[in-house]
FISEKE-627349 format. One record per residue (C-alpha): x, y, z. Coordinates in Angstrom, 2 decimals. Layout:
- X,Y,Z .
...
//
This chain:
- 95.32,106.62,97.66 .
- 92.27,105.20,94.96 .
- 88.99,105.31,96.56 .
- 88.93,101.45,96.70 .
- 90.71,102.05,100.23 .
- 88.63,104.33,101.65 .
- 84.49,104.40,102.81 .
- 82.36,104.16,99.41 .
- 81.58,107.96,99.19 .
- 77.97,107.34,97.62 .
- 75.12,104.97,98.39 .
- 75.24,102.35,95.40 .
- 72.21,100.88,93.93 .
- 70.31,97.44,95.54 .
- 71.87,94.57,93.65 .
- 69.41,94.15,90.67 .
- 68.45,96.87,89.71 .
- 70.87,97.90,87.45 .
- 71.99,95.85,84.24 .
- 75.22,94.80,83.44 .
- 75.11,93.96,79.88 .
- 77.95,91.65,78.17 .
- 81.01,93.09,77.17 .
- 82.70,90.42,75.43 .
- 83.58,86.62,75.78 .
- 86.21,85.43,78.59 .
- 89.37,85.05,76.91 .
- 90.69,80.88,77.98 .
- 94.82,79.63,78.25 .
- 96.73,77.47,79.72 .
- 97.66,78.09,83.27 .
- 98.76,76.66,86.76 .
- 97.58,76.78,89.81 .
- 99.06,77.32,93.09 .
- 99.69,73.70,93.33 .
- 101.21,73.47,89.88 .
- 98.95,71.65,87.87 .
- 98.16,72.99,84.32 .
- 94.87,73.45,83.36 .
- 93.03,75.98,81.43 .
- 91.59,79.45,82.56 .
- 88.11,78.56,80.97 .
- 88.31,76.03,83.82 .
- 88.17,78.63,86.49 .
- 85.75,80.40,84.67 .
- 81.51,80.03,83.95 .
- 79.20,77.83,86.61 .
- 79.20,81.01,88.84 .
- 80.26,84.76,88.97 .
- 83.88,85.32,89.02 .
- 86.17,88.19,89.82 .
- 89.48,87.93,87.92 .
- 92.51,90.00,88.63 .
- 95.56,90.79,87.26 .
- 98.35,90.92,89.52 .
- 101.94,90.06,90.46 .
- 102.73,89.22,93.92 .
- 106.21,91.89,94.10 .
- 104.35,94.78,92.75 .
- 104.89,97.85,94.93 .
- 102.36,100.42,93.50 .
- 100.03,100.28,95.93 .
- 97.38,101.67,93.80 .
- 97.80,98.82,91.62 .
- 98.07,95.17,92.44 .
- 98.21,95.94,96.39 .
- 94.88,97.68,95.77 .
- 93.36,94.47,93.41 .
- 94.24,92.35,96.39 .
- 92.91,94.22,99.25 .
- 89.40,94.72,96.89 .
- 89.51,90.96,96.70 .
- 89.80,90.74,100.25 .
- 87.07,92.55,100.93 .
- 85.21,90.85,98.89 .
- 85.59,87.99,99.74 .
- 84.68,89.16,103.88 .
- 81.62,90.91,102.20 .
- 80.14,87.44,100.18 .
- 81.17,85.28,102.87 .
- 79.40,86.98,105.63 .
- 75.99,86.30,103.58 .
- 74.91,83.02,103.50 .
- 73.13,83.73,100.28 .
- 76.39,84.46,98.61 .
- 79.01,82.69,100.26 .
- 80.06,80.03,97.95 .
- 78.25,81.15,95.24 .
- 81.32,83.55,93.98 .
- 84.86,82.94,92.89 .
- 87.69,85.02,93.20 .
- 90.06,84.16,90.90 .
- 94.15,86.11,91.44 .
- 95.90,85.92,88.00 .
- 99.73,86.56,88.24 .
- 101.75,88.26,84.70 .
- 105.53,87.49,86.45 .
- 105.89,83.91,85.77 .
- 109.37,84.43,85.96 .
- 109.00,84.64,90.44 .
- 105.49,84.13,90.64 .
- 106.10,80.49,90.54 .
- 102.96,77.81,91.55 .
- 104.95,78.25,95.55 .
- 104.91,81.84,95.62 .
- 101.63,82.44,94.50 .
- 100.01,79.97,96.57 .
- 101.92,81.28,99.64 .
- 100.78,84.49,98.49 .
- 97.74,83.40,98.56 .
- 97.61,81.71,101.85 .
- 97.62,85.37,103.39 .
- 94.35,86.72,102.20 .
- 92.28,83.85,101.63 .
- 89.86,82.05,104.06 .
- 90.08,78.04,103.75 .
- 86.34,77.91,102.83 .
- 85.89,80.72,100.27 .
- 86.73,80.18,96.75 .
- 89.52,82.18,95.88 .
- 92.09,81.02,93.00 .
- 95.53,81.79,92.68 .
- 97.32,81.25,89.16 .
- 100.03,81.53,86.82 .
- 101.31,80.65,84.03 .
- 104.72,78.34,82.46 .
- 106.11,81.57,80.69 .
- 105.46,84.17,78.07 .
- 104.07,81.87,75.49 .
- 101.46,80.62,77.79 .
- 100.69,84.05,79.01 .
- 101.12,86.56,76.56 .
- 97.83,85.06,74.48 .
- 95.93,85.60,77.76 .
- 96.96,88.94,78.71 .
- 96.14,90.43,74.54 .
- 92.98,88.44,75.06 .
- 91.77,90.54,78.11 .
- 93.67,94.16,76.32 .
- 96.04,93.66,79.47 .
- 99.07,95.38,78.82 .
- 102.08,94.65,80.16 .
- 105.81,96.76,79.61 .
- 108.47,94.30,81.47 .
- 111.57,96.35,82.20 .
- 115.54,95.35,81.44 .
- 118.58,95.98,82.27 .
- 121.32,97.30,79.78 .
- 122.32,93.62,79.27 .
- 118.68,92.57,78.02 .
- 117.87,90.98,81.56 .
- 114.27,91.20,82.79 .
- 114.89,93.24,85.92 .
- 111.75,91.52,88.15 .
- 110.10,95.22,87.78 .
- 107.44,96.15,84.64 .
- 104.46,98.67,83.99 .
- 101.03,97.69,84.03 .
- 96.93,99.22,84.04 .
- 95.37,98.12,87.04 .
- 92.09,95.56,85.62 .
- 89.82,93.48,87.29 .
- 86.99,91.59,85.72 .
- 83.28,90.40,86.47 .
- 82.88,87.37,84.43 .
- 79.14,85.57,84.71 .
- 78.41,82.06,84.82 .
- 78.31,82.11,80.85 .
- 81.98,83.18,80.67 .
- 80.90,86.66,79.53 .
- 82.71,89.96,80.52 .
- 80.34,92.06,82.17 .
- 82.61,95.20,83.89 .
- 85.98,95.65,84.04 .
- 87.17,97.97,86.94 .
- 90.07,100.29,86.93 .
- 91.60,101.86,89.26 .
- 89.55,104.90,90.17 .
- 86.42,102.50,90.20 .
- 87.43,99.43,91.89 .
- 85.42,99.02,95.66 .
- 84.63,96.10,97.18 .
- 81.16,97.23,97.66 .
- 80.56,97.59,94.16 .
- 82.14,94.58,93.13 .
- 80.30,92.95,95.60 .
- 76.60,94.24,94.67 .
- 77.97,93.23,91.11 .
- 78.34,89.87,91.43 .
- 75.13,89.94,94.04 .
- 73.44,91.16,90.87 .
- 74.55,88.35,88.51 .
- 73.35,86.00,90.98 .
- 70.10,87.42,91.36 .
- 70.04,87.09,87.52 .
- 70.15,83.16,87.53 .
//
């Protein structure tokens, strides 16, 4: 199991006072959300910190996507329960399986982990040419698998990657598997807000 499931095994620095210098510029795309409008990514992006994550909803690895959403989760509990933080976040669920993860299933997805007053997006995309631009953007790779017939088999390989983007649509961590926690993506984004 990655550690993101278990007790933080180390006390982490107080928000603040640590940097988190820019890594890059927020790739932007078109997209839809859960209620099937299109819109860009861009727009989910910049006014306030936001955690973006890779995922699609069938994935069974459950030190990938399982893991992304149960750090996002938590999260969301640990901003929410502070009244100095809890709607000044955004928690944004990106899905790379247009093909089922549909505007319906990623907003009933959705419905399971998120609370109705935190800020916590669920996307897609209309198919590979919307999202395969995105995906190079962020250096998320993606292997889908087929069958002997050339039919995508609802099944592909991926790198677990989540993203702290600042209010300025700057990168400013990415988290992989072995160092995604809720409590240090939450002191993150505690730190970008202490920033502004």
């Amino acid at each position: 199991m990655a550690p993101g499931y278990a007790p933080l095994s180390f006390t982490p620095p107080e928000p603040g006072t640590y940097g988190l210098p820019a890594m890059g510029v927020a790739g932007d795309g078109q997209v839809l959300d859960s209620q099937g409008r299109a819109t860009n990514l861009h727009d989910y992006l910049g006014t306030k910190p936001t955690v973006l994550s890779f995922i699609f909803t069938t994935c069974d690895d459950v030190n990938g996507c399982p893991l992304a959403t149960y750090v996002m989760r938590s999260v969301q509990d640990a901003l929410q329960a502070d009244p100095d933080t809890a709607d000044k976040a955004r928690l944004v669920s990106f899905s790379f399986d247009p093909v089922f993860d549909t505007p319906d299933v990623i907003d009933a997805y959705g419905s399971q982990f998120r609370t109705d007053n935190f800020d916590w997006q669920f996307l897609t995309t209309s198919g590979p040419e919307s999202l395969d631009p995105i995906l190079s953007a962020y250096g998320q790779w993606v292997i889908r698998d087929y069958d002997d017939n050339g039919d995508y088999t609802g099944t592909m390989s991926h790198i677990l990657r989540v993203f702290l983007i600042d209010k300025n649509r700057n990168i400013r961590n990415i988290y992989s598997t072995s160092f995604l926690h809720a409590d240090t993506v939450a002191n993150d984004v505690r730190s970008l807000l202490m920033e502004q």
